[in-house]
N, C-alpha and C positions, 0 to 999 in steps of 0.2 A: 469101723471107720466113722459112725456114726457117733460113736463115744467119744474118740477124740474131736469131733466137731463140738460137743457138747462140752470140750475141756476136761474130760473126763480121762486124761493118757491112762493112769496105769490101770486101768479096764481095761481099755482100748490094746495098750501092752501084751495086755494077759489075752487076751480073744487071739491077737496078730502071729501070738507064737506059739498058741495052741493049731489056729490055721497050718502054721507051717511044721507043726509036729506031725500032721495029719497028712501033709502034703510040701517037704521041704523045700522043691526045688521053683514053687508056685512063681512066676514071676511079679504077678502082680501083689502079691502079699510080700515078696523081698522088695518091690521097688517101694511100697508103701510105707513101710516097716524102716526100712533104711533109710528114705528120704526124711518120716520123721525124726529120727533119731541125729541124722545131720542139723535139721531144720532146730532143733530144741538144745544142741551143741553138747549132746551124750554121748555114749556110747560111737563114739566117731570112727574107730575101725570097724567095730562089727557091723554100722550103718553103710559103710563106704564096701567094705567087702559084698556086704545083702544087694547092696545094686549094681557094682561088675558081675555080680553071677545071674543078675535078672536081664540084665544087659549083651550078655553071652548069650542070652537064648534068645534075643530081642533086641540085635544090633542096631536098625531101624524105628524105634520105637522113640517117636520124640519127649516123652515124658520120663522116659528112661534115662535116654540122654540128658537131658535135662536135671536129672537127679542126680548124676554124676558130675554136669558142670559147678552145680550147685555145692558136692563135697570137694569140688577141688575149691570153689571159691573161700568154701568155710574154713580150707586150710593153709590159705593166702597161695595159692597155685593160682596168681593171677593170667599170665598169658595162656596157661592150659585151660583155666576156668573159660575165658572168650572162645577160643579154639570150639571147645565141642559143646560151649552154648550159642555158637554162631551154626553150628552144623544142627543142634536141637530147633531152634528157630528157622531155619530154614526146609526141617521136618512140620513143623509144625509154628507156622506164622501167625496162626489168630489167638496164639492161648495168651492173655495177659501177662502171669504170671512169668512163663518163658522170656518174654521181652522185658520185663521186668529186671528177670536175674541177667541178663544181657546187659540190659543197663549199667549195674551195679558194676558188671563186672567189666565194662568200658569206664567208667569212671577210674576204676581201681589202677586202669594201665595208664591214667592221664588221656583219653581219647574223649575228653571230655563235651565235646558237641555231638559224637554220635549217642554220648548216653543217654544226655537230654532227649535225641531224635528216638530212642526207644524207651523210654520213660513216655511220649507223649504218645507212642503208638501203642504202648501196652493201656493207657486210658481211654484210648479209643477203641478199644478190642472189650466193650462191655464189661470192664472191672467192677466190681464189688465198692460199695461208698466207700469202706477202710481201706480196700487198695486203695482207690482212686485218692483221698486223700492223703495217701502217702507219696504215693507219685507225681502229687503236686507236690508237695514239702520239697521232694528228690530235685524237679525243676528248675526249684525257686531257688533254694539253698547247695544242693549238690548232697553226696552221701559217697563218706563223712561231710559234713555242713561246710562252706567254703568258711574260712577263719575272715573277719576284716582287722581292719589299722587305718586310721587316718593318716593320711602322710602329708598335709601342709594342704593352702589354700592358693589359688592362684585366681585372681580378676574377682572376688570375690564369690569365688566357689570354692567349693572344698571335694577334694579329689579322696576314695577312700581306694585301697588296695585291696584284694580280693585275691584271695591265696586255696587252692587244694586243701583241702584236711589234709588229716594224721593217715599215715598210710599209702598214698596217691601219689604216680610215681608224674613226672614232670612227660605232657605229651610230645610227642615229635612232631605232628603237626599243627601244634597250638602255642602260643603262648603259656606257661604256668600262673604268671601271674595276668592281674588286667585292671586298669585304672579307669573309673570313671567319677563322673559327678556324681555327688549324692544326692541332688534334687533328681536324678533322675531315675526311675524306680525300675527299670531293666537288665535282669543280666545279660550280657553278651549273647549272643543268639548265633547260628547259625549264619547267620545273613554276613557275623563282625566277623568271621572263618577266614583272616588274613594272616598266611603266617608273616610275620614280621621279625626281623633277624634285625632292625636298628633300634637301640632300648629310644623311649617317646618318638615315637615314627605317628605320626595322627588317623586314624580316620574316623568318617563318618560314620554312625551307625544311624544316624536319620531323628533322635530321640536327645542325643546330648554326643558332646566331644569323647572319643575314647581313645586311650591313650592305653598303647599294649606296649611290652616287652617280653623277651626271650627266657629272662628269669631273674 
């Protein structure tokens, strides 16, 4: 494990499945072994199969679980990916990384203010500076990055549109899209969580005028 921290995989490779030659059914050398292999986008059956079978002997095991939401996310299994990384986090609530892939994987269903809400709670949970920088990036822009477009000026502001990436399915309880001023340097936050069903319906968000719709 050390190896691979050092960026050294295919040592790391060869130690992981000499381990498991010696000891096939080891769970924590399949959860390890297979989560990287998900995590580096290889070998993704034999990675996904090494953690159902570490996971069978360690149904409760929040890192386990966790390793599985994570191959379902890498194989666009998005509402299954939530599913049993909401049950992984609720095994285990303080690992960043966990909340993390939570995030990602509310973003990917369109539930996109609870991802932000676990994106800022995995950098509260003592991340790592390269988490934690990413998890800002995630915040700020979203993941994949929200797209913009200017769409015309009005009182002499300029409204810009802010769209989901590639991927992101339109949420049920959010708006897809959301209009605001560009002098004003906020995304939409929890607090603007109005769903709105009339396209330019107004509210305040306290920062500048926000102008939502349905899609």
């Amino acid at each position: 494990m050390t190896l691979e921290r050092l960026q050294r995989w295919p040592e790391a490779e060869r130690d992981l499945r000499q381990a498991l030659a010696l000891q096939p059914n080891e769970p924590n050398v399949l959860n390890y072994l297979g989560y990287s292999f998900i995590d580096r986008g290889a070998n993704m059956s034999e990675g996904r199969n090494m953690i159902e079978a570490a996971l069978r002997q360690r149904p409760d095991d929040g890192y386990i679980v966790d390793s599985l939401g994570w191959a379902q996310y890498s194989a666009k299994q998005w509402d299954a990916a939530v599913a049993t990384l909401e049950r992984a986090v609720a095994i285990e609530p303080g690992d960043p990384t966990i909340n993390e892939h939570l995030g990602d994987a509310y973003w990917r269903v369109g539930r996109l203010l609870e991802a932000r809400f676990r994106w800022n709670a995995a950098k509260s949970l003592d991340a790592e500076p390269e988490q934690s920088a990413r998890l800002d990036e995630k915040s700020s822009s979203g993941w994949p990055k929200m797209r913009t477009r200017t769409i015309g000026r009005a009182k002499g502001s300029l409204y810009v549109e802010y769209r989901a990436g590639p991927g992101v399915r339109s949420g049920q309880d959010q708006p897809l899209s959301a209009y605001r001023r560009a002098s004003c340097g906020r995304i939409p936050s929890a607090r603007d969580a109005v769903r709105i069903r009339r396209f330019r319906r107004r509210t305040d968000c306290g920062a500048c005028r926000l102008l939502s719709c349905d899609g």
